[in-house]
N, C-alpha and C positions, 0 to 999 in steps of 0.2 A: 743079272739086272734086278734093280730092287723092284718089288713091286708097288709102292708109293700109296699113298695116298691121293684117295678119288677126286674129281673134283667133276661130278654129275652134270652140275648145270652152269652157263656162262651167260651176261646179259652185255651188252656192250653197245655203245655210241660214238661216234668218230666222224669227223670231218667226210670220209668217205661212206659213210651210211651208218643207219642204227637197225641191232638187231641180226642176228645172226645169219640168213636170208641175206639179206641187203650186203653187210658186207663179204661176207664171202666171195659172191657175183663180183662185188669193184675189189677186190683183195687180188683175186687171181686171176684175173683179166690186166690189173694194174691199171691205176688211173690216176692221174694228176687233177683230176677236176675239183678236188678236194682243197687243192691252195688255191689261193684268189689273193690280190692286190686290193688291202684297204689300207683308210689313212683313218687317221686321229690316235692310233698308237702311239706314236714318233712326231712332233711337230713339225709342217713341213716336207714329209717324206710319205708315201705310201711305203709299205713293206705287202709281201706276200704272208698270209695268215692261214690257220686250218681251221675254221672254224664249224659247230656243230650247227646244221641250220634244223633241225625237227624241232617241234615243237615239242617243250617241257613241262614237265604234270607239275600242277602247283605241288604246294607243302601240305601234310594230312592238317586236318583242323589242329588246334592245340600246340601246332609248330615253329606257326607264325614269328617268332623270333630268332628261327635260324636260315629263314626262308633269305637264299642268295642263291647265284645262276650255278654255283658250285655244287651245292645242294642239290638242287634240281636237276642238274645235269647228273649226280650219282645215282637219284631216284631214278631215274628215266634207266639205267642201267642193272638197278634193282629190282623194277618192277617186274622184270623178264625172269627172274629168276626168285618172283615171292612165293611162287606157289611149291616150287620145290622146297625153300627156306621154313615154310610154313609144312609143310611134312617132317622137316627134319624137327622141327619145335615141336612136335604132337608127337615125335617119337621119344625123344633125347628129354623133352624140356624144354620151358622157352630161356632159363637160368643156366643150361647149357648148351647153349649155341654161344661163341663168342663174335665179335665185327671185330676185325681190321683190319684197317682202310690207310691208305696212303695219298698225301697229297704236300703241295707244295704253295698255290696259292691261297687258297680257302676263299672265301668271301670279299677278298681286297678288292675286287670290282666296285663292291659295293661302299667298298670304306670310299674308295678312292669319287663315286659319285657324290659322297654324302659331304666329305669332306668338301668338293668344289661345292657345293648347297651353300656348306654355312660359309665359305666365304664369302660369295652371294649374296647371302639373305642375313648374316648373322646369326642361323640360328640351324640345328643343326635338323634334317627331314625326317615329318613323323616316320614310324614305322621302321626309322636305322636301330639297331641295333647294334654294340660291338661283339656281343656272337655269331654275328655274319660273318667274320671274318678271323673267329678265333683259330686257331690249326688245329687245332682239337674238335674242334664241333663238328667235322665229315663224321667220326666213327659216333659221335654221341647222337647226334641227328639220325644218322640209318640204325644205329639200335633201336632209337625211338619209333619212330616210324617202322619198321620192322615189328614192335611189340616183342622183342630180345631180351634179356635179365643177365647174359649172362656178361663175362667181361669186353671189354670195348677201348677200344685207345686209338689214334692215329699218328703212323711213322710220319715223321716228315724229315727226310735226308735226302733232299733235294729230288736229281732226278732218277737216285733207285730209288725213291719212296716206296711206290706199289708192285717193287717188286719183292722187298726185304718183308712184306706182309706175308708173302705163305712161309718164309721161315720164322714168325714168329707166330703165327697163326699152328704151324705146325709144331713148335714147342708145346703151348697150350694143352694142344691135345697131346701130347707125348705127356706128360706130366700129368693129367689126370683132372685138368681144372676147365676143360671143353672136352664133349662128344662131338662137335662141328664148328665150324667157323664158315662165316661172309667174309670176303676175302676180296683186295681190289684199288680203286682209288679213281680219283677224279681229279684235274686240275681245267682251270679253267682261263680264257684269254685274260689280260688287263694290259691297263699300261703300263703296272710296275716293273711289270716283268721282259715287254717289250723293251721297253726305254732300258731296261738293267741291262741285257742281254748285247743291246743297239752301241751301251757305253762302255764293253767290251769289246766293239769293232769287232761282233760275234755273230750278228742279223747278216744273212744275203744278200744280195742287192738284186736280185732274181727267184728265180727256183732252185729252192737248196741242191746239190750235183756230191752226196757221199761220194767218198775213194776218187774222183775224178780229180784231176792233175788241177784243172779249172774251178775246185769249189773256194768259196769266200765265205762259207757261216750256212746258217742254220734259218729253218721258217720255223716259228712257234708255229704251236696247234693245242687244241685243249679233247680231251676224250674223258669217258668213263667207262670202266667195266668192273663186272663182280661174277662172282664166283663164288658155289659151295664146296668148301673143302669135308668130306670125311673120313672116318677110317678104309672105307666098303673102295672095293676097287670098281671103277669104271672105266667106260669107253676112253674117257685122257685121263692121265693120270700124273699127279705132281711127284715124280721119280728122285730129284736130289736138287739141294740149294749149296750154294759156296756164296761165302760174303769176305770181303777183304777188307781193310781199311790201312791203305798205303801215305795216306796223309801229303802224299806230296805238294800240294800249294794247293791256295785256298778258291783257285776258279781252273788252277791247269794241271791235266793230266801228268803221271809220271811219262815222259817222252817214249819209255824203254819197254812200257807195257807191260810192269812189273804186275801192278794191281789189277791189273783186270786177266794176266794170266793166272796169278792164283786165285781170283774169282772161278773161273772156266773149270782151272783145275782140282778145284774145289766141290765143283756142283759135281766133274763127273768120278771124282772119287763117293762123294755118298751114294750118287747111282748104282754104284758099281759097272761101270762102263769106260771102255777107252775110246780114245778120240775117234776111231773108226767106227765103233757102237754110235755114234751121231749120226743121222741123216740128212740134217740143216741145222744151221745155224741161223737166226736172226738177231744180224750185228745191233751194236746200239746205232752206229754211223752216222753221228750228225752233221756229217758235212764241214764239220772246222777243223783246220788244217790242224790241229795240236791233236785232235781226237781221232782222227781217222788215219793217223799217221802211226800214235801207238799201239792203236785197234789192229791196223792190219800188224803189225810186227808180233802181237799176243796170237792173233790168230795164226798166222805162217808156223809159228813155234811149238803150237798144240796140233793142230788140225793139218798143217800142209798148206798143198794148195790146189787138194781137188775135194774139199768138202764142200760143197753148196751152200752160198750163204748168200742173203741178202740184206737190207737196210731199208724197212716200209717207212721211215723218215723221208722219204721221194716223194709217199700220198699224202700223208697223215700232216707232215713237220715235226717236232718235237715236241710232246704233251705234258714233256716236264714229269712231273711228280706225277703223272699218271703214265707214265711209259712204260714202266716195266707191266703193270696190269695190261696196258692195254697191247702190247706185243704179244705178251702171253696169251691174251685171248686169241692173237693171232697164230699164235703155235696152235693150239687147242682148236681152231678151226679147222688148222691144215691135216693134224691126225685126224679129227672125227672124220670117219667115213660117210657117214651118214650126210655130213656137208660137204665133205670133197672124194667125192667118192672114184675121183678121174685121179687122185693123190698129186693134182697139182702144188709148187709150192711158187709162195709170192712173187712177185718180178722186183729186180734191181732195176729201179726207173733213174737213171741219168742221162748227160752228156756221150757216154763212152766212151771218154778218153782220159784213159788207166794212169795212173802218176806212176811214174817210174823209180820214185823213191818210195813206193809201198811193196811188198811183201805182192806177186802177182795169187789173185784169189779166187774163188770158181764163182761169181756174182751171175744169180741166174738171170734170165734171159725170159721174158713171157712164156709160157707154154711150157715151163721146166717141169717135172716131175718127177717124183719116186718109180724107183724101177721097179718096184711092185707095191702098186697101192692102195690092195687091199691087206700088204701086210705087216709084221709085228716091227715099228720102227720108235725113235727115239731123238728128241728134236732139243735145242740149248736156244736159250736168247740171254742175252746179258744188257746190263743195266750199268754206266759208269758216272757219276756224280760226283760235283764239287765238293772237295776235301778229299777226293781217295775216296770215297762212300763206295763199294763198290759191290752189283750181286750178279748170278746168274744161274738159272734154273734151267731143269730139265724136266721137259716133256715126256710123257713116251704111252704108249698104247701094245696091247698086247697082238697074241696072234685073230685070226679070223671070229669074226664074234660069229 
């Protein structure tokens, strides 16, 4: 097993609580309390949403032009983790630390208010900005704010965005141009992306139900999380990445779950691990019938069908271009001992009623857990995106600290 690259500290927010603490507790207990039914998304319609309801730190002084809920919701996820970032800069440098951050909406919340303004008013409202809402402005923003020098950019490829950031975050440093990286990503609700999602007859009509014979689509949800990556091994540790790009159509998956098994099989060839070296799996599992249908057939093919996997797309919905950060923090909860020290892992929150045209899967059940959880294991989550974008990482921790 490789020994990987550390990743120390994790800050994170989500629908089901902020801060490591908080979610934990509703992670492995399972809760759905995290989706709710609002409207003004969809004209007409309520949908189920994930929304993050704590309250958000403004923007540091001097920032006020990238100040959107995108932003702030990253902050809120950075802030958990400045003091460790701020160590790593007093050691390294603050010119080498690199940010990248992954997202998919950025600021369009805010375009999308600004724009109904000026039709309005004619005229467009003080204080908009179009670097609210540029794709780029997540990593240049938490540079900023951060006080970082070093390099900075944000992936946006749909919804592995923040997961493709630790393999390029980890390039970086492999090449000699970072001693660390902020690592992560954010996305956030709007209507563009509801109404997009709704006009692909892709939104649920309930509570999203992955792998279940009865699912119809998917609940958005918007998170953030970040992460320090360095060389120095720690309590989790970022073990191996695989990235595919199968290109098969530009909103549907390959059917045959080409792409996302050489993703899988990809991350646990850098590991150096075979599919039995995994101890869960966290699906991507959004709940539509094209995705959850390839998924399991990639999975039955690599893993069987008694490796432990579930789809936290049950609490959260789908956060988009912050999914793969924000699952990943959900692996990196389940190994740190220290916050799951009973080595529970997530619950598959559905219906229960298995589609018989998938690949039969071990989808855990509340109260699952590793058969030994105080000790050295190794976890995957995968990430699948429009175009064939496709990533997935490995987790893993060592023996007894």
């Amino acid at each position: 097993m490789s020994t990987g690259f550390g990743l120390p500290a994790m800050g994170l927010a989500t629908p089901i609580g902020t801060g490591t603490a908080a979610v934990a507790d509703a992670l492995f207990t399972g809760t759905r309390a995290g989706l709710a039914a609002r409207e003004g998304f969809i004209p007409g319609r309520a949908v189920h949403v994930g929304a993050v309801n704590d309250p958000l730190p403004p923007v540091p002084a001097g920032l006020e032009a990238w100040d959107c809920r995108n932003n702030r919701l990253m902050l809120l996820a950075l802030d958990q983790i400045a003091g460790a970032v701020e160590d790593a800069a007093r050691r390294f440098g603050r010119h080498r630390v690199a940010v990248v951050l992954g997202t998919s909406t950025a600021g369009i919340a805010e375009g999308e208010a600004a724009f109904a303004a000026f039709q309005r008013d004619g005229a467009w409202p003080a204080g908009f900005h179009y670097r609210q809402q540029e794709t780029g402005g997540l990593a240049d923003f938490a540079a900023r704010a951060l006080g970082l020098t070093g390099p900075a950019y944000t992936v946006a490829t749909a919804c592995s965005s923040s997961g493709k950031v630790f393999g390029s975050a980890r390039r970086l440093i492999r090449a000699g141009l970072a001693d660390a990286a902020v690592v992560g990503g954010a996305d956030t609700l709007c209507r563009m992306t509801v109404g997009g999602f709704a006009s692909l007859e892709a939104v649920s009509g309930g509570l999203c139900a992955p792998f279940s014979a009865n699912r119809d689509g998917i609940n958005i949800g918007e998170a953030a999380a970040a992460f320090l990556m360095t060389r120095e091994p720690a309590e989790v540790n970022l073990l191996g990445v695989g990235e595919s790009s199968d290109a098969h159509h530009v909103s549907a998956p390959d059917p045959e779950g080409r792409g996302a098994l050489a993703a899988m099989a990809a991350a646990l060839d850098d590991a150096g691990l075979a599919p039995r070296g995994i101890a869960y799996v966290n699906l991507h599992g959004t709940g539509t019938p094209l995705n959850d249908s390839m998924e399991g057939k990639a999975m039955s093919a690599l893993f069987g069908a008694d490796t432990p996997c579930s789809s936290t797309k049950g609490m959260t919905g789908h956060t988009l271009g912050a999914a793969g950060a924000c699952e990943a923090a959900f692996l990196w909860l389940t190994l740190h001992r220290a916050h799951n020290p009973a080595g529970f892992l997530p619950p598959h929150l559905w219906d229960g009623v298995a589609d018989p045209a998938i690949p039969p899967l071990a989808l855990t059940a509340p109260g699952a857990a590793l058969p030994d959880p105080q000790g050295p294991a190794a976890m995957l989550s995968s990430s699948f995106a429009f175009g064939g974008s496709n990533v997935a990482l490995v987790f893993g921790r060592g023996g007894r600290p």
